[in-house]
N, C-alpha and C positions, 0 to 999 in steps of 0.2 A: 504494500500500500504506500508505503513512504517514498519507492523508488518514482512508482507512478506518480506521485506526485512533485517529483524533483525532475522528471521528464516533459511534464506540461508545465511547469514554469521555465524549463527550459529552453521550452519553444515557444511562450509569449518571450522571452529576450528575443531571440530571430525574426518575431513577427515587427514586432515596436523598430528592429532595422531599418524592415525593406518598408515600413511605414515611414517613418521620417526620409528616405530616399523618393518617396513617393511624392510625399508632400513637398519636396524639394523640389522636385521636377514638376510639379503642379505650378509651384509660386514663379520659376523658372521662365515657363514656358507660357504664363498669365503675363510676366513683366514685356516676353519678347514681342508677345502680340501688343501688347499696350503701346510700345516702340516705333511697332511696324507699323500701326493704324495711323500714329500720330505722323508718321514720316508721310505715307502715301496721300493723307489726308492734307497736307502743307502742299504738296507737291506743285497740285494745279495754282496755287495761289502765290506763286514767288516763279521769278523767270531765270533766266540763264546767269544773269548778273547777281542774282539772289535777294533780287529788291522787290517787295510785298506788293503783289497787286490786285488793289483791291474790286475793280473794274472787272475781275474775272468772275466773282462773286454773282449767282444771278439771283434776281429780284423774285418774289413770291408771286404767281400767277393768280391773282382774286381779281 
């Protein structure tokens, strides 16, 4: 009985690993896309010179 249970706490330590790797690569992979949106998203709005153009912006169709 004792062993069994020194082998299931065993393997919650293993489990709580690949869980914080998880969770790693979750926050990870939330930061790149936060990144990537904010880049793509700029992209149309600045030209080659890297000067803000606002002109590019279109107006709400009502």
């Amino acid at each position: 009985m004792t062993v069994f249970r020194l082998q299931t706490y065993h393997r919650r330590i293993g489990d709580d690993r690949y869980q914080i790797l998880i969770m790693f690569l979750i926050a990870t992979d939330t930061g790149f896309a936060i990144v990537a949106a904010a880049a793509l998203g700029a992209r149309p709005l600045f030209d080659d010179r890297e000067r803000l153009r606002l002109d590019r912006l279109r107006q709400p169709e009502n």
